[in-house]
KENUSE-565439 format. One line per 2 residues: number of its first residue (from 1); their letters; for each residue x, y, z of C-alpha. Coordinates in pm, 1 decimal. Each point is the difference from the previous one (the first is absolute). Layout:
N
NUM	a	X/Y/Z  ...
# end
This chain:
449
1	xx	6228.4/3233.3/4155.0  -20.9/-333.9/-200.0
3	xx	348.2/-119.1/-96.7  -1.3/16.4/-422.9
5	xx	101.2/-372.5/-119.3  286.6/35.3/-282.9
7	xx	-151.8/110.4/-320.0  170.3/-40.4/-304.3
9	xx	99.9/311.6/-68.0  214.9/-28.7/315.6
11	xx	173.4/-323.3/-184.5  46.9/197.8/-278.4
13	xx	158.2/311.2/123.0  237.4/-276.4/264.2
15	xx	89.5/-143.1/-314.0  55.6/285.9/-204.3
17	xx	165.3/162.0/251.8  216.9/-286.0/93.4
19	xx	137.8/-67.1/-381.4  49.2/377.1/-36.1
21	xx	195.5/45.5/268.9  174.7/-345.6/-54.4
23	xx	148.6/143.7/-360.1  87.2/346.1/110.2
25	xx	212.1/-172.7/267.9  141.4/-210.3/-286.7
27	xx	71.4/280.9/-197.1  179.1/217.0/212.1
29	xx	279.7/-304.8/120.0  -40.8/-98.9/-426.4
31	xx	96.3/428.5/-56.8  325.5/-58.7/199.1
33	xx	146.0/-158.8/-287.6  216.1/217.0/-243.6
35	xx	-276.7/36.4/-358.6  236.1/192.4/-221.1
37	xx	349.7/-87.4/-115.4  218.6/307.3/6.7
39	xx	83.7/157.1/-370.6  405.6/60.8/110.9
41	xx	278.9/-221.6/42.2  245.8/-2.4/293.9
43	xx	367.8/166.5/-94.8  320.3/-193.7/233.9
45	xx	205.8/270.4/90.2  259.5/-62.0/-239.6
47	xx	-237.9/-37.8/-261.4  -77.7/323.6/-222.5
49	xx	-42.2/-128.6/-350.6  -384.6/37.8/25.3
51	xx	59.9/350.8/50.9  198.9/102.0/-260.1
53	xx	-227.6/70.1/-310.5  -265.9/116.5/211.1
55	xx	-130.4/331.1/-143.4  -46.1/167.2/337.8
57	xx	322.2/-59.7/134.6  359.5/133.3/-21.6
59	xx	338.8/-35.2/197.7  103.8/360.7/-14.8
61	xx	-105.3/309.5/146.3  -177.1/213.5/-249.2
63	xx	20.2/364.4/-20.8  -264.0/266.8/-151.7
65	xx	163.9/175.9/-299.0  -201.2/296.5/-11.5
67	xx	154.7/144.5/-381.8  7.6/-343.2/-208.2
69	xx	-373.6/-163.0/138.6  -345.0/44.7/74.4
71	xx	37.6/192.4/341.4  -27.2/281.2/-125.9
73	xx	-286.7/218.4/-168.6  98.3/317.4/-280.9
75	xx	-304.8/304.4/73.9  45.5/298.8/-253.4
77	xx	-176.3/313.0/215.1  -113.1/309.8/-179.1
79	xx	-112.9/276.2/269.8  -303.4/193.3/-100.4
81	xx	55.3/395.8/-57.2  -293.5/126.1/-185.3
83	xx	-394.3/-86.4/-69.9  195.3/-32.3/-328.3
85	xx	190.3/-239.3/3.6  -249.6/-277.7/59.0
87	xx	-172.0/13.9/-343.2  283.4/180.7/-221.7
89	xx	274.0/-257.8/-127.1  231.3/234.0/-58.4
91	xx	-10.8/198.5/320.6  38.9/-363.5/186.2
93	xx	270.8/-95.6/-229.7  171.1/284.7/162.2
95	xx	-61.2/-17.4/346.0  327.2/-131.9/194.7
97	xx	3.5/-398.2/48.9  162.9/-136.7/306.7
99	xx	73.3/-410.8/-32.2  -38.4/-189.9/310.2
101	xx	137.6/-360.9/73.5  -226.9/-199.9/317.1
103	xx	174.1/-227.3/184.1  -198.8/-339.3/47.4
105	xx	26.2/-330.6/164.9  -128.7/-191.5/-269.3
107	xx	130.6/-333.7/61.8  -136.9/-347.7/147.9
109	xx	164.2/-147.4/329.0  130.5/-346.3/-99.7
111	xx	-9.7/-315.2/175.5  368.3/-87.9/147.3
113	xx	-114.2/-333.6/236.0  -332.9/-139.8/155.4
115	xx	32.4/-223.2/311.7  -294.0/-160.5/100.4
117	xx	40.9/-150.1/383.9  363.5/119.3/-71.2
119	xx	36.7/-248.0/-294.6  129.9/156.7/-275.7
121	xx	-276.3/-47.9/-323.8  -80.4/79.2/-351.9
123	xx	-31.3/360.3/-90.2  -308.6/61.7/-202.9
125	xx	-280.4/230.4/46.5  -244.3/-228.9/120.4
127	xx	-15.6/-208.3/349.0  -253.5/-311.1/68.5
129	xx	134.6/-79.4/360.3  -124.9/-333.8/215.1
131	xx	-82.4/19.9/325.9  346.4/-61.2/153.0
133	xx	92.2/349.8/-170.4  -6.8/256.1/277.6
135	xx	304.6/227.3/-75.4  6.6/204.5/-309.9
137	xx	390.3/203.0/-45.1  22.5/228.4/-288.9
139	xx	341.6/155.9/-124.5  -35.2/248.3/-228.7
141	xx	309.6/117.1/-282.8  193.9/336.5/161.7
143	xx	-34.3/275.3/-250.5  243.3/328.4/18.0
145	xx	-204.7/300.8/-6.0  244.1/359.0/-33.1
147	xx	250.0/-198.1/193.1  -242.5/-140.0/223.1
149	xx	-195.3/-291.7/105.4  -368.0/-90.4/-39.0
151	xx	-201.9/-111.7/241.4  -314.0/-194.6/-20.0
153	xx	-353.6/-14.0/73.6  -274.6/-244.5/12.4
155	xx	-375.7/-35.2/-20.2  -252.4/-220.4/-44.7
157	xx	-184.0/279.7/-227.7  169.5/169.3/-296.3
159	xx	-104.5/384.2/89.3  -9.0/59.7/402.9
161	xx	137.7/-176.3/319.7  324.1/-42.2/-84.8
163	xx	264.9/-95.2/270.5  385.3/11.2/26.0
165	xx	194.7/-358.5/-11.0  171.0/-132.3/336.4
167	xx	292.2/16.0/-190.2  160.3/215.6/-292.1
169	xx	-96.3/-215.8/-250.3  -140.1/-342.4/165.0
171	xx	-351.7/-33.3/103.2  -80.1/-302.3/206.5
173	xx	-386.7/-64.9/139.3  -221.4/-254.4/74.8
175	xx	-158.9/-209.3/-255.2  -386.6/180.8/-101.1
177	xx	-258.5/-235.2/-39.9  -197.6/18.2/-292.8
179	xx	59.0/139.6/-306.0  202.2/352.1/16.5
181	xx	230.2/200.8/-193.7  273.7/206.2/163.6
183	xx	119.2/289.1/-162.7  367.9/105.0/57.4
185	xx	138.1/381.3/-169.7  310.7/188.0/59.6
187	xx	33.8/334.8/186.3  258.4/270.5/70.7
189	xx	143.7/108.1/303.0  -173.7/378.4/-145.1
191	xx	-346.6/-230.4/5.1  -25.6/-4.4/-418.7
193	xx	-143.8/-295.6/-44.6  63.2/-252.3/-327.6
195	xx	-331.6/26.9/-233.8  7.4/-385.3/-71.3
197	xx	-49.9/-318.4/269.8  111.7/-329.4/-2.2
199	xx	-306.0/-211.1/65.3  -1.3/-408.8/153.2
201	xx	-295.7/-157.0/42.4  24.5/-294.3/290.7
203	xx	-288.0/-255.5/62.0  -46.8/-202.7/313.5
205	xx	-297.1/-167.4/77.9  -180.6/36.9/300.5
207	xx	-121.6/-239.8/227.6  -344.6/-100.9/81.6
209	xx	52.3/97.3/383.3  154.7/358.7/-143.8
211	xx	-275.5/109.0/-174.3  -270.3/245.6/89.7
213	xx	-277.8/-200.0/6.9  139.0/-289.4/155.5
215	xx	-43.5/127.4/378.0  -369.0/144.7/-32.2
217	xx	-62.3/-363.5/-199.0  143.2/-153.6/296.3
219	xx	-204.7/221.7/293.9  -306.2/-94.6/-212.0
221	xx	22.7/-365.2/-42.2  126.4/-1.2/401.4
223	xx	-343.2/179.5/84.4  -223.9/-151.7/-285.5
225	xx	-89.8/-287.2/227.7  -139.7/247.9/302.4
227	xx	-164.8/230.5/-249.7  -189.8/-292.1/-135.7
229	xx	-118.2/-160.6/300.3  -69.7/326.2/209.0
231	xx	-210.2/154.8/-354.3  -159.7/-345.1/-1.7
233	xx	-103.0/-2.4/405.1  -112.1/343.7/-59.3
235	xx	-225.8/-148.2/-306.7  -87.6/-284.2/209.6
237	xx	-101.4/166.5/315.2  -212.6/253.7/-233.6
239	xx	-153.9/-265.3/-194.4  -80.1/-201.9/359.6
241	xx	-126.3/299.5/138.8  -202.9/73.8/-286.6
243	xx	-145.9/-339.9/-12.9  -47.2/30.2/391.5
245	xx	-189.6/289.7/-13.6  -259.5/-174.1/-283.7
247	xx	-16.4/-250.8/208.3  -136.3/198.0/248.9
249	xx	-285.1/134.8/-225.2  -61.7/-350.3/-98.9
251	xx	-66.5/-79.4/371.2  -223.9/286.1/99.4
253	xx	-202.9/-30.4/-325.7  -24.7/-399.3/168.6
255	xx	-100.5/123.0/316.1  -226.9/178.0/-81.5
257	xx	-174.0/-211.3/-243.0  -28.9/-214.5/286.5
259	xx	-119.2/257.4/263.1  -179.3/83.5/-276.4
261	xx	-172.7/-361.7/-100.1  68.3/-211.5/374.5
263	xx	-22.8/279.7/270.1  -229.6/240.9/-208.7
265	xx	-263.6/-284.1/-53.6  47.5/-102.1/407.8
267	xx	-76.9/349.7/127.2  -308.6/35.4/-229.7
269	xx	-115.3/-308.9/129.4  75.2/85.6/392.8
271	xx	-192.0/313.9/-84.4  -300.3/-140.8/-172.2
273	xx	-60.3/-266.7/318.8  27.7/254.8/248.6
275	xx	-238.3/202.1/-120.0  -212.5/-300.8/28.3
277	xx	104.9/-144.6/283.8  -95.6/373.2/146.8
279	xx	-310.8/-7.6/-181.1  -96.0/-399.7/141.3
281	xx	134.5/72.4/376.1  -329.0/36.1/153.2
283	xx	-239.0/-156.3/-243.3  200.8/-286.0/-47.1
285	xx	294.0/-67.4/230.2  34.7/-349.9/-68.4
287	xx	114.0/85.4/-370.0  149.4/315.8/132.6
289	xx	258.0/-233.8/193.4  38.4/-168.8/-322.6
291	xx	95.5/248.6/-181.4  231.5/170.2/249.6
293	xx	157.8/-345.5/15.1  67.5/-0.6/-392.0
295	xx	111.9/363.9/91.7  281.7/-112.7/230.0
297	xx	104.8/-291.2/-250.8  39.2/269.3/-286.2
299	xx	165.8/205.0/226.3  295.2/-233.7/89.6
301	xx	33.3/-121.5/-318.0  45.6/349.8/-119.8
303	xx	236.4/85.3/229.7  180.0/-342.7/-100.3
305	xx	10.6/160.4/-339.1  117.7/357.5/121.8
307	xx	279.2/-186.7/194.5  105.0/-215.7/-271.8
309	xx	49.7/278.8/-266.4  235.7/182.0/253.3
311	xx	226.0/-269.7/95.5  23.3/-69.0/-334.4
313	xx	160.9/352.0/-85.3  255.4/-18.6/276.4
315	xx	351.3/-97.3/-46.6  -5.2/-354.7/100.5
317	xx	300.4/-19.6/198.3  -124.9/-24.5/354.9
319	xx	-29.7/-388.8/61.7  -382.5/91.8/126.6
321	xx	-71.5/194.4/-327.6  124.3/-310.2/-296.2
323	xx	-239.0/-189.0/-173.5  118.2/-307.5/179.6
325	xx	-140.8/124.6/317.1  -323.8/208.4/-113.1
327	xx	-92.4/-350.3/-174.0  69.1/-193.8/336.4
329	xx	-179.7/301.6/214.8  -315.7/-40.0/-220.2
331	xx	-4.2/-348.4/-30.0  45.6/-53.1/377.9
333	xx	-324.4/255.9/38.4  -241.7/-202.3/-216.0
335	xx	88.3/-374.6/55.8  165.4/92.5/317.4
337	xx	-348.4/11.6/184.6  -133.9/-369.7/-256.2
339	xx	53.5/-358.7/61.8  185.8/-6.1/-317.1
341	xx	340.1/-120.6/42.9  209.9/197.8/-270.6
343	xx	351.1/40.4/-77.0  170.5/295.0/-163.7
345	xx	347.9/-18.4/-223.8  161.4/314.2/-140.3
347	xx	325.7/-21.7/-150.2  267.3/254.0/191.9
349	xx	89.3/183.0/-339.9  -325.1/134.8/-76.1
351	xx	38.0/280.6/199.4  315.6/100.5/-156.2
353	xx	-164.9/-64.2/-316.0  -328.4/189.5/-43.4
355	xx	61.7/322.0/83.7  -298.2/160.5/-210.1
357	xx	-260.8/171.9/157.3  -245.3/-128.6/-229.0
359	xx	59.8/-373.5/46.5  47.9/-6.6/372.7
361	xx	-345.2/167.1/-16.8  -170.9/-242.8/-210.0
363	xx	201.0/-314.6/99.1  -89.3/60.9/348.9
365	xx	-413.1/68.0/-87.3  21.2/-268.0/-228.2
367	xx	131.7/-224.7/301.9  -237.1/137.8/228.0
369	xx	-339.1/-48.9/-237.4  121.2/-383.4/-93.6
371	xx	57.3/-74.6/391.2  -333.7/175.8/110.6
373	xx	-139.2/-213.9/-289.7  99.6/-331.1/144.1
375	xx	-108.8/98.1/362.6  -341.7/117.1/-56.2
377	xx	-84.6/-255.5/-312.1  227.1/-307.3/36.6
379	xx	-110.1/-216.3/301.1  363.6/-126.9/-32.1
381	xx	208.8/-132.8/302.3  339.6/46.3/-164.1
383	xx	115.2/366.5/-160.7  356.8/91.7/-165.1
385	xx	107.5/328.3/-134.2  322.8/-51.4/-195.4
387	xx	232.9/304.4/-163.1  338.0/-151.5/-229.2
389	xx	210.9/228.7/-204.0  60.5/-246.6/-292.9
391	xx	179.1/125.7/-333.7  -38.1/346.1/66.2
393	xx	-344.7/-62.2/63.5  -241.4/24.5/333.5
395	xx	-219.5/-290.5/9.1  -277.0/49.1/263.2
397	xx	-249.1/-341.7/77.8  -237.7/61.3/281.3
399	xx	-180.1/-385.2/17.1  -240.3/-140.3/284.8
401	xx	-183.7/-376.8/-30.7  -335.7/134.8/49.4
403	xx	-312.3/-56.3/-139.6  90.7/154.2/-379.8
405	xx	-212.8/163.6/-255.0  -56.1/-45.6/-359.8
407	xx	156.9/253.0/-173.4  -209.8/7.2/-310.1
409	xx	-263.9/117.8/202.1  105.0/224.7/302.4
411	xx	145.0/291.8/-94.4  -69.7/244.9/285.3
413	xx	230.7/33.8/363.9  206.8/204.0/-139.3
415	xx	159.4/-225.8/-218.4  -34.1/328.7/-302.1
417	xx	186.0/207.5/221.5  281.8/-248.4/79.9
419	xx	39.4/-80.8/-361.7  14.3/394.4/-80.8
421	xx	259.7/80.6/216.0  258.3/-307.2/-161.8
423	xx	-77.9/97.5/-333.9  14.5/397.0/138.8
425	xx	420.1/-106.6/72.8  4.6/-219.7/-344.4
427	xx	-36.9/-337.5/149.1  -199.0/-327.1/-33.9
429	xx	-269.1/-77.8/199.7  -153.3/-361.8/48.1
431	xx	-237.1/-215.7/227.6  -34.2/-328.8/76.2
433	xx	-300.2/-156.4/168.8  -184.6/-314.6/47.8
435	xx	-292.2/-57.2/215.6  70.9/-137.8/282.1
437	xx	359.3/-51.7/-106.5  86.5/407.3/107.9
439	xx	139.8/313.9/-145.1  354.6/75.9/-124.4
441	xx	13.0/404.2/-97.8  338.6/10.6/-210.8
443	xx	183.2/341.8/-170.2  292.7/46.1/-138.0
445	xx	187.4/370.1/-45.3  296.4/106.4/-203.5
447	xx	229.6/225.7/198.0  88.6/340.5/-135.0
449	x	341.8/104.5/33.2
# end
């Protein structure tokens, strides 16, 4: 397959490519750096004035006073005795009333001390930690509950998942990232739990290389480059099969066209003058001969033309099968067997060059018809066929000093024919002739990538 030159889409997507993954790179060592200044202030250990009019914190040990205070609910219960009683006042009025008092944990845990990497900080219900902030410690106030201790719990959700601290009252964990809020609540050793949370809210931010999209992102721009290029070769290859294939068509509708217009035309004519040379063999034999003669000429030059238009659809590769050669075979067959001295020059990268079925056809007949030109019209001594790949161009000049023509007036041998097939591959055509001053046949074809 023909190797695609660089388009410029492919500088584009390089380019594109190379900037994108140039800033992500940048990004990730410029994300190392620390974005958010933390929202507490560092406490020396001997250092607890910025602790003392906090709101959620207290020195001593508190205890649940379940007769003075809000931990405890008053119910008034009438039971039901009769249908009665529900509607009529006066029967309910006098239905027994029993008074019940619930016992409740209805108290918040309080903040005692926050470490954070085992530095003691700020207490305050809301965290922004840097990066460097990987351990979170939590001690919670000790609260007397019927003579015993709380213990705590923890969650990252106010209503389910809760979990027991490490410690009676001190929870210590690794820093989330994100933004979360941990909720802590009290619980009995008989499993009541206290009907209010203490809620902190911490936020770290996460890194580029943490995030969820960052690894997919990454697995994508590392394959990008071979998804491109192998979608493109499959587009490519496609496309030059594609273009392969109508160049196929385009050559059998050219053969036959000419098997059609050269062969086709021969054949009718080889028929035509047999039938007469059959009809003139006795009567006649001298003209009979004649004709079987122009028979046998038809004949070879038809199978010249069979021959031509099938080395002309074969690879190429074989040294005996390039255009250099077939032009030297041919050339050697019709001056070969002259007194005409001639001298043939193709460049070496014309092979490599036309490739085209099509113009190895008619470069070769076009060769062929200027060269049989020269031999059976010129009278020359002195005969040059010359090929030059110049500017992307194939210049052919086939040239003899013979006796010339005038051009304004001869038109015929085949000089219609040569001039169709140059124009047939979108070249110029030209010739230049003198009497007595000889022939130069000149064309000049742009080469198709």
């Amino acid at each position: 397959m023909k190797i695609q030159n660089i388009s410029k889409r492919d500088i584009v997507f390089v380019v594109g490519y190379m900037i994108f993954a140039a800033l992500l790179v940048a990004y990730v060592f410029y994300d190392k750096k620390n974005f958010i200044s933390p929202t507490y202030k560092e406490i020396p250990n001997e250092d607890k004035s910025l602790l003392l009019n906090d709101a959620s914190f207290s020195e001593n040990n508190s205890k649940v006073d379940f007769e003075n205070s809000k931990n405890s609910i008053d119910y008034s219960y009438h039971p039901v005795q009769s249908i009665k009683q529900t509607f009529d006042t006066e029967t309910y009025r006098k239905a027994k009333e029993y008074k019940v008092k619930l016992k409740e944990i209805n108290l918040v845990p309080k903040l005692e001390e926050v470490r954070i990497n085992r530095v003691r900080v700020t207490l305050q219900d809301h965290y922004e930690l840097p990066k460097s902030a990987k351990l979170l410690t939590l001690k919670v106030q000790e609260i007397d509950y019927l003579g015993k201790k709380l213990h705590y719990q923890f969650s990252f959700h106010p209503f389910k998942n809760y979990e027991d601290f490490g410690d009676d009252n001190t929870l210590t964990l690794l820093s989330p990232l994100g933004t979360n809020s941990l909720y802590i609540r009290g619980i009995d050793f008989d499993s009541k739990t206290a009907t209010k949370y203490l809620k902190i809210t911490t936020f770290c931010r996460i890194s580029i290389s943490k995030r969820e999209w960052f690894w997919p992102l990454m697995t994508l721009l590392a394959l990008s480059p071979f998804l491109f290029y192998y979608f493109r070769f499959k587009l490519n290859k496609q496309k030059y099969e594609f273009q392969q294939q109508l160049a196929l068509e385009q050559q059998r509708s050219k053969i036959t066209a000419d098997l059609h217009d050269e062969i086709g035309s021969s054949l009718s004519s080889l028929q035509i003058n047999s039938a007469v040379a059959s009809f003139l063999i006795e009567k006649n034999p001298v003209e009979a001969q004649k004709i079987l003669e122009k028979i046998e000429s038809q004949s070879e030059h038809l199978s010249d033309k069979i021959g031509d238009i099938i080395w002309s659809m074969k690879p190429g590769k074989e040294e005996f099968l390039t255009l250099t050669s077939r032009i030297k075979n041919f050339a050697n067959e019709i001056v070969g067997s002259t007194d005409i001295n001639y001298k043939i020059k193709i460049d070496k990268k014309i092979d490599k060059v036309i490739t085209d079925i099509s113009t190895r056809k008619n470069i070769v007949l076009f060769v062929k018809e200027a060269t049989n030109n020269a031999v059976k019209y010129s009278k020359a001594k002195q005969l040059a066929i010359v090929l030059q790949l110049i500017e992307n161009q194939v210049t052919i000049e086939v040239s003899d000093d013979g006796v010339g023509f005038d051009t304004s007036i001869t038109k015929g041998n085949g000089l219609g024919n040569m001039q169709k097939r140059i124009e047939e591959l979108k070249g110029q055509f030209s010739i230049i002739s003198e009497i007595n001053l000889g022939t130069k046949v000149k064309a000049t074809i742009p080469i198709v990538p």
